[in-house]
Backbone bond lengths (Angstrom), bond angles and torsions (degrees), N, CA, C in turn:
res aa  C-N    CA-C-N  psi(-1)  N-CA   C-N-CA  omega(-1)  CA-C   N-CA-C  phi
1 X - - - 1.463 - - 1.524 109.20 -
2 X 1.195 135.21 126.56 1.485 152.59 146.16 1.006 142.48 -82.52
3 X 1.323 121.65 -10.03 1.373 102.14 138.75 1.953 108.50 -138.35
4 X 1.676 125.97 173.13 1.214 111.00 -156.18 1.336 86.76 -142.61
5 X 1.409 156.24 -174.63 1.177 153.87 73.23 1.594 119.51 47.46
6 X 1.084 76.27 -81.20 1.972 87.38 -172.45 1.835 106.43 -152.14
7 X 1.086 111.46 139.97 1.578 124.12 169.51 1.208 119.20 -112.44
8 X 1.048 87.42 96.68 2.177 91.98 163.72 1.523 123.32 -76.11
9 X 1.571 101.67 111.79 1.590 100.23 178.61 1.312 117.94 -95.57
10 X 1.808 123.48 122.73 1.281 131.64 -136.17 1.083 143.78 64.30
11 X 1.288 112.69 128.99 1.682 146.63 -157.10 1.529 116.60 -88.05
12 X 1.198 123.43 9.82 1.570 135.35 -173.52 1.229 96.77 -99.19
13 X 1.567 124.09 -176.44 1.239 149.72 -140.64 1.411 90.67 -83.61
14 X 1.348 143.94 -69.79 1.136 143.00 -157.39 1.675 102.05 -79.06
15 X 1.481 139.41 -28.02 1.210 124.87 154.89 0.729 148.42 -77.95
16 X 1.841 105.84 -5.58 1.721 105.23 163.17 1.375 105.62 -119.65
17 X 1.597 113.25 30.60 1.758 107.14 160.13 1.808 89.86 -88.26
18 X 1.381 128.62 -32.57 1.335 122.03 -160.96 1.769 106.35 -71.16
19 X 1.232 89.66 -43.33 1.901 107.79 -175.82 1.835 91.61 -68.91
20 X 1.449 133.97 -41.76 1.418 105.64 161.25 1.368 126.91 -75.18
21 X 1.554 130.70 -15.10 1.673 126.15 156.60 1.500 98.46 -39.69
22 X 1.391 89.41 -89.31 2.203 106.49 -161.22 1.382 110.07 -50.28
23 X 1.505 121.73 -15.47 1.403 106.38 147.57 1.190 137.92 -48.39
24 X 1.588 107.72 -51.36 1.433 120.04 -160.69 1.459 88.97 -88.26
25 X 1.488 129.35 -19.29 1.359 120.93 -173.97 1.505 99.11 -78.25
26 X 1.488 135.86 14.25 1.366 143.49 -169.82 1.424 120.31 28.87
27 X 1.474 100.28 48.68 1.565 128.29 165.68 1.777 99.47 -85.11
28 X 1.324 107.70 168.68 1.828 124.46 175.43 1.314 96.75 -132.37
29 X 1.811 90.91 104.60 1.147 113.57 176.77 1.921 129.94 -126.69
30 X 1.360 102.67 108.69 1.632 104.38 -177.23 1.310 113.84 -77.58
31 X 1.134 144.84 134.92 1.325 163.65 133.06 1.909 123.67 -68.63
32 X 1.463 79.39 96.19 1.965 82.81 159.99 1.318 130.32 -58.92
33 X 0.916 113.85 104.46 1.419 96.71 -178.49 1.772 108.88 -99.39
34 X 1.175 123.01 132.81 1.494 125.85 -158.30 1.383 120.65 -102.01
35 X 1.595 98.52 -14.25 1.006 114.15 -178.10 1.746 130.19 134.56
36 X 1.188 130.22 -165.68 1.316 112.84 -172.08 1.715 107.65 -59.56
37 X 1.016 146.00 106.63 1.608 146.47 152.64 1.101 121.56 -27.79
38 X 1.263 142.52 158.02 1.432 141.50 158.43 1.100 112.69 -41.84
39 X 1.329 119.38 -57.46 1.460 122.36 178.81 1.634 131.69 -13.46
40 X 2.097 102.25 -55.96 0.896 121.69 165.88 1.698 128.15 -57.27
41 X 1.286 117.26 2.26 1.368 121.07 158.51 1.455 118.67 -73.08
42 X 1.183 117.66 -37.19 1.558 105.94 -179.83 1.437 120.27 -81.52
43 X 1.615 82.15 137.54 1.723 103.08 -166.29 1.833 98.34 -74.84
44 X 1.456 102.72 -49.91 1.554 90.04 175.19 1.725 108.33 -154.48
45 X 1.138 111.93 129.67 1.770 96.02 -163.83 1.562 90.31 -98.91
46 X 1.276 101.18 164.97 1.694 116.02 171.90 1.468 134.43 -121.84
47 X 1.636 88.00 5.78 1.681 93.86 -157.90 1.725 97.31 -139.86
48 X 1.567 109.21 18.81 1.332 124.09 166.14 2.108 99.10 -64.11
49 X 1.155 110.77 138.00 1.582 110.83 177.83 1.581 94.13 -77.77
50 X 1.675 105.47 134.75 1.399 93.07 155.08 2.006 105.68 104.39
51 X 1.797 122.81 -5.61 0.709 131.59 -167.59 1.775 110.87 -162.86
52 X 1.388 99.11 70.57 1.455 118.74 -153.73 2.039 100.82 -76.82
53 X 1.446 106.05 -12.03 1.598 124.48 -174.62 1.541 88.75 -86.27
54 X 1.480 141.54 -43.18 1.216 137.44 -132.99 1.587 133.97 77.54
55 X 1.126 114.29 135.12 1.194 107.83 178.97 1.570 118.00 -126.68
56 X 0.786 126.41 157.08 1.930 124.38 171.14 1.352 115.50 -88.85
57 X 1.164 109.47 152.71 2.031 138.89 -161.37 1.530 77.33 -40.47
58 X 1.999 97.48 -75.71 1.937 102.73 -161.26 1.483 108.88 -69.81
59 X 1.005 121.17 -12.79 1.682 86.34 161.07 1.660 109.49 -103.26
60 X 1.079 150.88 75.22 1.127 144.98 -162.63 1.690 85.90 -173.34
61 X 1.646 125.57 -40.12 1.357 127.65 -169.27 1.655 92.19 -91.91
62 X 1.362 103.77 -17.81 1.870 94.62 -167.88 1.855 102.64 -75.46
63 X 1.594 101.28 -51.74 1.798 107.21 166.46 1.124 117.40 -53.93
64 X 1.480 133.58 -61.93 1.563 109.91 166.21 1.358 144.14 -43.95
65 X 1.971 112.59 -20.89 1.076 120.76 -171.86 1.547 92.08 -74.14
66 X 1.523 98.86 -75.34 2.306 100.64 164.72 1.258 133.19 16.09
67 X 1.863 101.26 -62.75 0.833 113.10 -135.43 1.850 91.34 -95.00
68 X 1.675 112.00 -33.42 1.260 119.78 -167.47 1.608 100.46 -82.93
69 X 1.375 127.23 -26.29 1.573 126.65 163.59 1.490 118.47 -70.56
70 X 1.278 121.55 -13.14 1.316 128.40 178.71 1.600 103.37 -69.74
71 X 1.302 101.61 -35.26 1.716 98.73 -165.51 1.836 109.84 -103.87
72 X 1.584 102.29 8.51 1.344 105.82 171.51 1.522 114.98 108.38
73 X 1.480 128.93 -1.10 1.333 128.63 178.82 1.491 98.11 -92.17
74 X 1.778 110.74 133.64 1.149 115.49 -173.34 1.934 107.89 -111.85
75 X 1.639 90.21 132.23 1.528 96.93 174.62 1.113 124.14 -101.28
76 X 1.483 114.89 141.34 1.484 122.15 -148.21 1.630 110.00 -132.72
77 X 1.346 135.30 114.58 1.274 125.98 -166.56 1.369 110.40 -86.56
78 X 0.807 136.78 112.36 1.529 150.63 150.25 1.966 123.45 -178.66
79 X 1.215 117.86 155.98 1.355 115.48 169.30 1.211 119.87 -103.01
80 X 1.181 104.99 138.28 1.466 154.12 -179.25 1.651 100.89 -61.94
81 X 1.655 98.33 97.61 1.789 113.57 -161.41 1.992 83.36 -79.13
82 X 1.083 115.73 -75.46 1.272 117.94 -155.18 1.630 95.84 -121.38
83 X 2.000 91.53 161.58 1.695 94.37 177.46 1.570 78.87 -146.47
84 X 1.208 107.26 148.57 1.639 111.78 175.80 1.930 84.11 -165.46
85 X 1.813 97.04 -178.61 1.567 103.99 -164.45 0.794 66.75 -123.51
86 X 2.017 101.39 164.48 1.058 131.18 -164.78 1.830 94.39 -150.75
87 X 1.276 138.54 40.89 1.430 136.92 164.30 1.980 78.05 117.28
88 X 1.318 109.32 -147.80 1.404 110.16 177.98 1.503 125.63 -58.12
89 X 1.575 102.99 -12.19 1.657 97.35 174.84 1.249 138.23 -112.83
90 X 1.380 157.11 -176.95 1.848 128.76 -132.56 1.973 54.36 -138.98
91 X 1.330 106.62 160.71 1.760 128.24 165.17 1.081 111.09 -138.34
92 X 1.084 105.88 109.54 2.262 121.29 175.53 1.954 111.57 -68.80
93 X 1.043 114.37 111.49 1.612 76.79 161.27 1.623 94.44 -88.73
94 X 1.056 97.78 154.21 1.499 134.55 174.40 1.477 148.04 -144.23
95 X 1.527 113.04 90.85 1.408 109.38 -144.32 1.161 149.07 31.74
96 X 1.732 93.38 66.62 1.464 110.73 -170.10 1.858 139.22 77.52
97 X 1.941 101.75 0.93 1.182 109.17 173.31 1.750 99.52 -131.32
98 X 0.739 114.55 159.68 1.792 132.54 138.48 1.030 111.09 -50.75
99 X 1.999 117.61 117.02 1.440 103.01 156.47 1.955 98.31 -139.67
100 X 1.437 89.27 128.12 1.134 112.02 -168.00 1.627 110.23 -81.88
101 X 1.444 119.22 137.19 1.902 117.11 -160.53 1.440 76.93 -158.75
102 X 1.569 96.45 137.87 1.565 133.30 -177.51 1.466 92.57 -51.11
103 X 1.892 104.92 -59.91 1.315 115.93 -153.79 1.903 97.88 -139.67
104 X 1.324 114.16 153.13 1.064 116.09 174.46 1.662 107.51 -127.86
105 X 1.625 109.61 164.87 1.720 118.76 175.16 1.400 88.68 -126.53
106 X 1.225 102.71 134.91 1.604 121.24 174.97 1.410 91.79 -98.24
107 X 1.753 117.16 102.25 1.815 106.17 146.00 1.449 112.02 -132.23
108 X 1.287 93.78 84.58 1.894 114.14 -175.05 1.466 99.20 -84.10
109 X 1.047 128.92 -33.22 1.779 126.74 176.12 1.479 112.66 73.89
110 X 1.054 142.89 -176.19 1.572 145.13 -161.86 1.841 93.81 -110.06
111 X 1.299 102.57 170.28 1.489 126.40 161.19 1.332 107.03 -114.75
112 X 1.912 117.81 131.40 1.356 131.66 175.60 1.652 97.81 -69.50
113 X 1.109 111.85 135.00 1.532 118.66 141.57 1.598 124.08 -77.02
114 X 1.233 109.27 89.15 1.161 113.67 -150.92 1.775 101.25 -94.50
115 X 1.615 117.06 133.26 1.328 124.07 179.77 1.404 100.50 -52.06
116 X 1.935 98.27 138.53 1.788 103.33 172.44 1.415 104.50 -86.85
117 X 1.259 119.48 79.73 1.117 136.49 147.06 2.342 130.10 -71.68
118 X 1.181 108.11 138.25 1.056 94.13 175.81 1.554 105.04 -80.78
119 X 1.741 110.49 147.76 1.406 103.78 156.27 1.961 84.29 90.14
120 X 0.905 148.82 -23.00 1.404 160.71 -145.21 2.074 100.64 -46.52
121 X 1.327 87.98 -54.32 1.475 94.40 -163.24 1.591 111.63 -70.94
122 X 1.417 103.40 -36.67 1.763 116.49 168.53 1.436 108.09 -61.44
123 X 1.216 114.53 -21.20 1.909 110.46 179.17 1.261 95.81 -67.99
124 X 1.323 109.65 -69.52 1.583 125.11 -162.13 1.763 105.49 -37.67
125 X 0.743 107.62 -49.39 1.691 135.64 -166.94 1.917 95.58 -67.70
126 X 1.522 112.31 -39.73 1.227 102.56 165.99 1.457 121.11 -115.72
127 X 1.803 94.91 41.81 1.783 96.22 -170.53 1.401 136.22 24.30
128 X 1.478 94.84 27.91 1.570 89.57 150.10 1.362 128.36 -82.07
129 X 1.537 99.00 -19.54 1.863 94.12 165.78 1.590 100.69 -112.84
130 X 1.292 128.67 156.82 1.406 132.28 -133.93 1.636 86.01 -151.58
131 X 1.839 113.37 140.63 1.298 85.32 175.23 1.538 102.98 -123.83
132 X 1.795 132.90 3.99 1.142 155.53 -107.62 1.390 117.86 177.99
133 X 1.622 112.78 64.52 1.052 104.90 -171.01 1.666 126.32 -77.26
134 X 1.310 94.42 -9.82 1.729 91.68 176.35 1.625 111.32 -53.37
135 X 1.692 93.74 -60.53 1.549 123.16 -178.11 1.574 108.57 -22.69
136 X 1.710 100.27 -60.11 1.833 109.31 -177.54 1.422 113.51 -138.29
137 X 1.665 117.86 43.42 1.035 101.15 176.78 1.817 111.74 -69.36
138 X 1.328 95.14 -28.31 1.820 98.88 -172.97 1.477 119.62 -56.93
139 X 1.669 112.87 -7.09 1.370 104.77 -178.22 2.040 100.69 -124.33
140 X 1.633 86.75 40.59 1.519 117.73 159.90 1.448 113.62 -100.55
141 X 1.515 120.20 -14.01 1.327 102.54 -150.93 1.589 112.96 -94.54
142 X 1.199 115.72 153.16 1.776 150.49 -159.09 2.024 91.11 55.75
143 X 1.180 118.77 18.30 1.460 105.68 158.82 1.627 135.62 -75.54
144 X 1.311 113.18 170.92 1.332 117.37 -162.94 1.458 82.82 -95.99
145 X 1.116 119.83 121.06 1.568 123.88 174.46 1.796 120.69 -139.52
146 X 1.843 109.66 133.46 1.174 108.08 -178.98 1.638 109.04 -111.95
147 X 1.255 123.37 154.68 1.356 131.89 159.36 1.649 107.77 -111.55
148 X 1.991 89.70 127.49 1.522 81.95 175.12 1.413 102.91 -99.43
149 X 1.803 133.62 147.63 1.367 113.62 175.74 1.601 105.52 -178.81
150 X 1.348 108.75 126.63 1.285 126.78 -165.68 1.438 122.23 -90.70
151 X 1.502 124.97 26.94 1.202 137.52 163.42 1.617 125.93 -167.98
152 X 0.981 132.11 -156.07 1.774 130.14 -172.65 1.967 101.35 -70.02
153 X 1.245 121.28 -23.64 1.266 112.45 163.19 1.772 124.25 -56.76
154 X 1.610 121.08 -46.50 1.340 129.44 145.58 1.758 102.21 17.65
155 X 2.076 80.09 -86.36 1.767 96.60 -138.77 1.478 90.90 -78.82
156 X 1.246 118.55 -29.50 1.960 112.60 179.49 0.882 101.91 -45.31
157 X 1.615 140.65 -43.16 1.542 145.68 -149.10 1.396 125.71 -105.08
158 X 1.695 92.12 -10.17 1.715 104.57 162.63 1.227 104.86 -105.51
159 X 1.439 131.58 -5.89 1.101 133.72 156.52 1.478 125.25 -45.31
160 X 1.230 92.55 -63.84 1.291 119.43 -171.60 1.425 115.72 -72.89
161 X 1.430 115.72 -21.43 1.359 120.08 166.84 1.558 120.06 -78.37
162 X 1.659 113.97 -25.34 1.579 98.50 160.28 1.029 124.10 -71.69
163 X 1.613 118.06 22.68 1.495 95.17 160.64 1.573 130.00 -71.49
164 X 1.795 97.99 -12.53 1.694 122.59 -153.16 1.822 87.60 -107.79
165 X 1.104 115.56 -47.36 1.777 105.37 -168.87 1.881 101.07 -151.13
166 X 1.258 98.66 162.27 1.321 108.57 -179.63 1.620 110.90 -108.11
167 X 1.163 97.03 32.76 1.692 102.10 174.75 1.471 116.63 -127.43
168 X 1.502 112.13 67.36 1.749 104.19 -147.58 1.510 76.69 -116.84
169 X 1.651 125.68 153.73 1.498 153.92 178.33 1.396 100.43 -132.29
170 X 1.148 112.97 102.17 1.560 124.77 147.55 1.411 113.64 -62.60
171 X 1.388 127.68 114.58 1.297 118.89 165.21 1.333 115.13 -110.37
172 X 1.477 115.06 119.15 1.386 107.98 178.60 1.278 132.78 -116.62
173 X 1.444 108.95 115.91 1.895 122.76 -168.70 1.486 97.92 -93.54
174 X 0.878 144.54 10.16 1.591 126.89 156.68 1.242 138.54 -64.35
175 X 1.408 126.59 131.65 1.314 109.74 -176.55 1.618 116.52 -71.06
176 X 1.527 124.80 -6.71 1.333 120.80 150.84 1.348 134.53 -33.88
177 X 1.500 120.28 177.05 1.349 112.83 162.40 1.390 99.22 -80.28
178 X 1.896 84.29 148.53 1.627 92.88 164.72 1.578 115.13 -76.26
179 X 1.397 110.60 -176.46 1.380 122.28 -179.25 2.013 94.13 -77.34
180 X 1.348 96.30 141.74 1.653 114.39 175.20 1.401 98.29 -77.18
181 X 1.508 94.35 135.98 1.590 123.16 176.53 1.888 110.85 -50.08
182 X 1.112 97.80 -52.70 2.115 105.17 148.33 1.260 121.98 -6.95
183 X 1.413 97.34 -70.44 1.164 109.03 -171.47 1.334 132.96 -123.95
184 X 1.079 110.61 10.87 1.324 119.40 130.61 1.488 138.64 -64.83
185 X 1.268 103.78 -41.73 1.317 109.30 179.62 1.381 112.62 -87.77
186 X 1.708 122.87 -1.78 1.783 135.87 161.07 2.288 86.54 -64.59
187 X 1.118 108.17 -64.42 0.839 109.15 -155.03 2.061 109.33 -67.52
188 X 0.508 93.62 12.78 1.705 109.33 -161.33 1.511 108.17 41.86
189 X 1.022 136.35 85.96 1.857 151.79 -177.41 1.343 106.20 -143.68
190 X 1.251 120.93 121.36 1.206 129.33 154.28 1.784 120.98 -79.85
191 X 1.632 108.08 122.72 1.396 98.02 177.20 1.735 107.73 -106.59
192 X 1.609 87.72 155.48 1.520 88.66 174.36 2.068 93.59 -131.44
193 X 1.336 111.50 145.44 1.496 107.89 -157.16 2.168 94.26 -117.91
194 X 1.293 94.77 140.31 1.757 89.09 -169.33 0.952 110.49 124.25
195 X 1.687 121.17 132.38 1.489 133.83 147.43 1.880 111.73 -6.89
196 X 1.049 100.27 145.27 1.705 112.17 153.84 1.646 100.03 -104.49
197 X 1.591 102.43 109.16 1.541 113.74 172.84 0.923 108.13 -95.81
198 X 1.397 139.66 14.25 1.561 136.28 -179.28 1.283 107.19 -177.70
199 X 1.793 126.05 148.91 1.250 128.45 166.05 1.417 96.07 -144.76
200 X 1.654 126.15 143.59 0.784 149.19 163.43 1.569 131.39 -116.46
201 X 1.486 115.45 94.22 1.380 101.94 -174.02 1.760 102.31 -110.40
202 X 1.770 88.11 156.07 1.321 114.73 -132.05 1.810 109.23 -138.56
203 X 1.035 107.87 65.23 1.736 96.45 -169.02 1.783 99.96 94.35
204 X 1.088 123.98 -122.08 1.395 152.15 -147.11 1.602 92.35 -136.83
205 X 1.219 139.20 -20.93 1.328 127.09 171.16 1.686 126.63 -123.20
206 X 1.574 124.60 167.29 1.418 113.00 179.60 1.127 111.11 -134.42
207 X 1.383 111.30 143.18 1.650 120.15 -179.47 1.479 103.76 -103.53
208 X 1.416 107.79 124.14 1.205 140.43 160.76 1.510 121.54 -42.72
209 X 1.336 156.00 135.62 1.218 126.94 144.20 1.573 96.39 -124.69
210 X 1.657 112.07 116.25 1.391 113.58 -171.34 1.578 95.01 -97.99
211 X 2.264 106.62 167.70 1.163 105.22 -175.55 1.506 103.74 -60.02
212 X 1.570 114.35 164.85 1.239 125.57 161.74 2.049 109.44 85.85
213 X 1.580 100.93 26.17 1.265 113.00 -176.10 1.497 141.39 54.81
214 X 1.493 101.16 10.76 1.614 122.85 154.61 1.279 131.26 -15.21
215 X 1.338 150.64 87.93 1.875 109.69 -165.72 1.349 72.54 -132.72
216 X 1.264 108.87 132.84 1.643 126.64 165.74 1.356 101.38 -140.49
217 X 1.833 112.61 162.88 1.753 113.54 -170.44 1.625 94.36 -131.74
218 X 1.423 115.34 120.76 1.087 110.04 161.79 1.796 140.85 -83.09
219 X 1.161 118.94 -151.77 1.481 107.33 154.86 1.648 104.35 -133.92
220 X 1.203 116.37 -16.20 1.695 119.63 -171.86 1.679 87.32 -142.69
221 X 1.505 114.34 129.09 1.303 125.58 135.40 1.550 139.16 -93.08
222 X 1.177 128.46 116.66 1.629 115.59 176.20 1.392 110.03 -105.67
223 X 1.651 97.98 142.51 1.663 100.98 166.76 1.427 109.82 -89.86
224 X 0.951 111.44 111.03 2.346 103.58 162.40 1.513 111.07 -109.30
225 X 1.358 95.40 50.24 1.876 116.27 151.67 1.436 123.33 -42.51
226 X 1.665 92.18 -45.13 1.651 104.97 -171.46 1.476 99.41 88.77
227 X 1.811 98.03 -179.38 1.289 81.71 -177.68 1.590 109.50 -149.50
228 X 1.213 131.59 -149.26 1.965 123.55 178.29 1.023 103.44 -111.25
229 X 1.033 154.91 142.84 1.379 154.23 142.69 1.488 100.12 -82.06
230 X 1.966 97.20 130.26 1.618 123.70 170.06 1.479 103.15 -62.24
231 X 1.280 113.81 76.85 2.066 105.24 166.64 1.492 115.97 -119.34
232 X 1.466 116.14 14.26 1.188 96.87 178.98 1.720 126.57 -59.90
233 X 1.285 96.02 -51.09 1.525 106.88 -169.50 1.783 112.44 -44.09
234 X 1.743 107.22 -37.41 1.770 114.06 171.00 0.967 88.75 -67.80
235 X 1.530 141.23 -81.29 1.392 143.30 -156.45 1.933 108.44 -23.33
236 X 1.440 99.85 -53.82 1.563 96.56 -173.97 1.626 100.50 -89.26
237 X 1.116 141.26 27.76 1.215 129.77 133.05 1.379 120.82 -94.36
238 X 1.229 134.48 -5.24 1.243 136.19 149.97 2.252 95.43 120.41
239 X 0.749 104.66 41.80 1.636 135.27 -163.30 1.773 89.15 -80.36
240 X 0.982 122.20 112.45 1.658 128.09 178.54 1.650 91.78 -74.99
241 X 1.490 103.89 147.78 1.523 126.14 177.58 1.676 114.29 -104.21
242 X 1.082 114.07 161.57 1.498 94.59 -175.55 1.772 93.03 -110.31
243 X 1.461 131.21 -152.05 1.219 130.87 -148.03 1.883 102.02 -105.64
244 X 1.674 89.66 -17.22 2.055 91.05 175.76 1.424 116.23 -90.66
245 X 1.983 114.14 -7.62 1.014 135.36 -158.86 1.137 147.14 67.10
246 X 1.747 98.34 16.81 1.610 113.71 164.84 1.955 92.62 -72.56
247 X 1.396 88.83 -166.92 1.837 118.96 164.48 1.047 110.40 -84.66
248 X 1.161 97.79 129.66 1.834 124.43 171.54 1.280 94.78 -68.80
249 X 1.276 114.35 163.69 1.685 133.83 171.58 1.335 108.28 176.95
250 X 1.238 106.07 148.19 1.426 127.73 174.91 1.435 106.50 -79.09
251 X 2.049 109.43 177.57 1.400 108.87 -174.25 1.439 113.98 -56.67
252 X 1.476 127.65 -12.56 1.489 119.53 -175.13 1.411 113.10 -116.46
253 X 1.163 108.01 27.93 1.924 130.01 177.87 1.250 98.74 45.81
254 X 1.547 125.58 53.28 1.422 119.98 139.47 1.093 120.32 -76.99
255 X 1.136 129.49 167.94 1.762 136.04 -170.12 1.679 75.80 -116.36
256 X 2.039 88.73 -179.91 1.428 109.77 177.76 1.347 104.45 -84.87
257 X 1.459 124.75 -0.22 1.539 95.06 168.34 1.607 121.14 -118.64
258 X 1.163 128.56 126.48 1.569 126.08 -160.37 1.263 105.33 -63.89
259 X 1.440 87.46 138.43 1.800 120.85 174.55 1.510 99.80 85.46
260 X 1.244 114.62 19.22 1.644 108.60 167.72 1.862 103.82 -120.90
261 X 0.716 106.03 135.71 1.615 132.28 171.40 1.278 123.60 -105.75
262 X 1.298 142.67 146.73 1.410 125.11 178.52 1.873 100.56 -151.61
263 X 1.120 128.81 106.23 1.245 131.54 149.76 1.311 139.43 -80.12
264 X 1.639 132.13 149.24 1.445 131.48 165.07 1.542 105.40 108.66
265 X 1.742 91.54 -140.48 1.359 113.54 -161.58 1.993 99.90 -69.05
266 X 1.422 88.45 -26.39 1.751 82.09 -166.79 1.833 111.72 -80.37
267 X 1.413 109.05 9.54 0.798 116.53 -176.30 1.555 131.92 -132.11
268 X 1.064 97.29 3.00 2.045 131.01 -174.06 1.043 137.95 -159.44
269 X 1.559 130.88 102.70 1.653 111.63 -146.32 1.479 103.97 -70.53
270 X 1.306 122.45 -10.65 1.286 114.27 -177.84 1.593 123.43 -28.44
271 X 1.114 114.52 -58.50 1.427 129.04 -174.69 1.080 120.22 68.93
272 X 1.685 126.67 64.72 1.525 119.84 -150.55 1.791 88.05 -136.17
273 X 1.205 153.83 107.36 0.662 142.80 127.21 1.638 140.82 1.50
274 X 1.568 119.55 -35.33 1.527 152.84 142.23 1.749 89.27 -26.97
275 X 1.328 89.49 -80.48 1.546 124.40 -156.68 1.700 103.58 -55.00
276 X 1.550 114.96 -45.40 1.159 112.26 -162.59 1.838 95.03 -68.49
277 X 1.416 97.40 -51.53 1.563 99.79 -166.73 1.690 121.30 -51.15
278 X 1.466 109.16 -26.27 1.230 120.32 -176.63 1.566 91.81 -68.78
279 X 0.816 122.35 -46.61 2.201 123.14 -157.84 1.512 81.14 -81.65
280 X 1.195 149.14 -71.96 1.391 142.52 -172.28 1.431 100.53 -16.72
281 X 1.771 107.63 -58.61 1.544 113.63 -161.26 1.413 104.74 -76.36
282 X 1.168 127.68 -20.38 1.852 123.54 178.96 1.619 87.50 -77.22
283 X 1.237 121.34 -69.42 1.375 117.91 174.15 1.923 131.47 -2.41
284 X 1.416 83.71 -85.09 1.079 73.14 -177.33 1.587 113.93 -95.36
285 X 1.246 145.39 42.71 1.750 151.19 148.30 1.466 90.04 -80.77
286 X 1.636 121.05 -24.44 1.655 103.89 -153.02 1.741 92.91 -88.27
287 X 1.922 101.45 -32.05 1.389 95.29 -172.61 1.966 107.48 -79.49
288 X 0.441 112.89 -12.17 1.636 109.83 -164.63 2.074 91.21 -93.66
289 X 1.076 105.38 -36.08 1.497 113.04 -179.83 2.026 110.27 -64.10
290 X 1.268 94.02 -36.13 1.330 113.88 176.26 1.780 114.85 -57.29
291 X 1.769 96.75 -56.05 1.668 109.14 -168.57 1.778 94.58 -62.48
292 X 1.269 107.00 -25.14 1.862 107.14 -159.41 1.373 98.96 -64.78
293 X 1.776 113.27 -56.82 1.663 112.75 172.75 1.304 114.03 -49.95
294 X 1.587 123.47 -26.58 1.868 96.34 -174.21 1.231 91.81 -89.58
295 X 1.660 143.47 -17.67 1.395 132.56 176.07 1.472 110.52 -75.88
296 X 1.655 122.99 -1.97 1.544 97.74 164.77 1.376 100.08 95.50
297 X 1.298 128.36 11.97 1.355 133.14 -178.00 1.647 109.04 -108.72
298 X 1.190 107.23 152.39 1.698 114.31 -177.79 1.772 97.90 -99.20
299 X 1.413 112.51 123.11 1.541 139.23 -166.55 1.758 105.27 -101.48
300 X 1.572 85.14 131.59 1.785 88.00 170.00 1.000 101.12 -109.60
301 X 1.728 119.77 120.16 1.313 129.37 -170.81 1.653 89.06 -89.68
């Protein structure tokens, strides 16, 4: 099939809560899937509603996938090179064809700036490096914990981590100024200033070796790198940005260009999964509500 209803680009939490709406709304709906999602980083979340034991990224992406093929939306592995219009309809290429969709949901999600750490991705994988402290700061608490972070985000985020323990390390690799000893120490944060030239993980914990011969061992590392938001593909349809440089959208996460939608991370720094799934669900009632007015149908907003 070539063209569908609507295409959701990305396979994470907020694109296949939308691909299970416009399912059940008995729309034909393809899903790109681009590849592993952010999602798939978490080793085990705790603060998913509904899963008070915890659950992990891949099995949490495996039930949503289930759940949105159960009702007939089909997932499709590859990314979605270009999107441009074609008269009223948006055209994907997509592994090598055109597929033409009334309406599309943008949930491309951000890219981590992830610390050049050796070994980096195996931390993550055993949460010793953390990228989300809302998500797990609580299973930070009375831990020895560092933030690595190269501008005024840093100290917000070791800030924000004494709420969980009083053993927080700002480490700061920016070529900026660091945060003043002032105020750091208002805030209770210890900084340490310099590259991480070495990490060693070790059991359940990792030793640091910062520039200037530092070696301290934590139990939780966070990066507050920040991160990219996936907007090119809106961007080259002429897709307005908002002021952090995600996508703008209105109350029903339309973008500025019609028949595009955009939910989640690429659209809210929040980064909450909660959050993404809820905008998925305004999302797509707004898109399927949309196709009904050009079909001549009376809509319950």
């Amino acid at each position: 099939m070539n063209a569908v209803d609507v295409l959701v680009i990305g396979a994470g939490p907020a694109g296949l809560t939308a691909a299970t709406y416009l399912a059940r709304f008995r729309r034909s709906v393809r899903v790109a899937d681009g590849g592993k999602p952010r999602a798939c980083w978490i080793p085990v979340s705790h603060n998913m509603p509904g899963f008070p034991e915890g659950i992990t990224g891949d099995a949490m992406l495996k039930r949503m996938t289930d759940q949105a093929e159960e009702y007939g939306a089909v997932v499709e592995a590859g990314r979605v090179e270009t999107l441009t219009r074609d008269g009223e309809v948006l055209v994907a290429r997509l592994n090598g064809r055109a597929l033409r969709a009334r309406a599309v949901i943008l949930a491309t999600g951000v890219v981590d700036r992830r610390p050049p750490l050796p070994g980096v991705d195996d931390a993550i994988e055993r949460s010793l490096v953390r990228i989300c402290p809302i998500c797990d700061g609580y299973e930070a608490t009375d831990k020895a914990v560092a933030v690595i972070g190269d501008d005024a985000m840093g100290l917000r985020e070791a800030a924000f981590l004494r709420t969980y323990s009083d053993r927080v390390t700002l480490i700061h690799v920016g070529e900026g100024p660091s945060p003043s000893p002032e105020e750091a120490a208002r805030l209770g944060v210890e900084v340490l200033v310099g590259p991480v030239e070495a990490m060693r993980l070790e059991g359940e914990r990792a030793t640091c070796l910062v520039s200037g011969g530092a070696e301290r061992v934590f139990d939780h590392v966070y990066s507050a790198l920040g991160t990219t938001p996936a907007v090119d593909l809106a961007v080259r349809l002429g897709a307005r940005r908002a002021d952090d440089g995600r996508l703008a959208v209105d109350d029903h996460q339309a973008t500025s260009v019609p028949g595009l939608w955009a939910v989640g991370d690429v659209v809210r720094g929040l980064n909450q999964i909660a959050v993404a799934t809820a905008e998925a669900a305004v999302a797509a009632t707004a898109a399927h509500n949309a196709l009904r007015r050009a079909e001549g149908m009376v809509v319950r907003d």
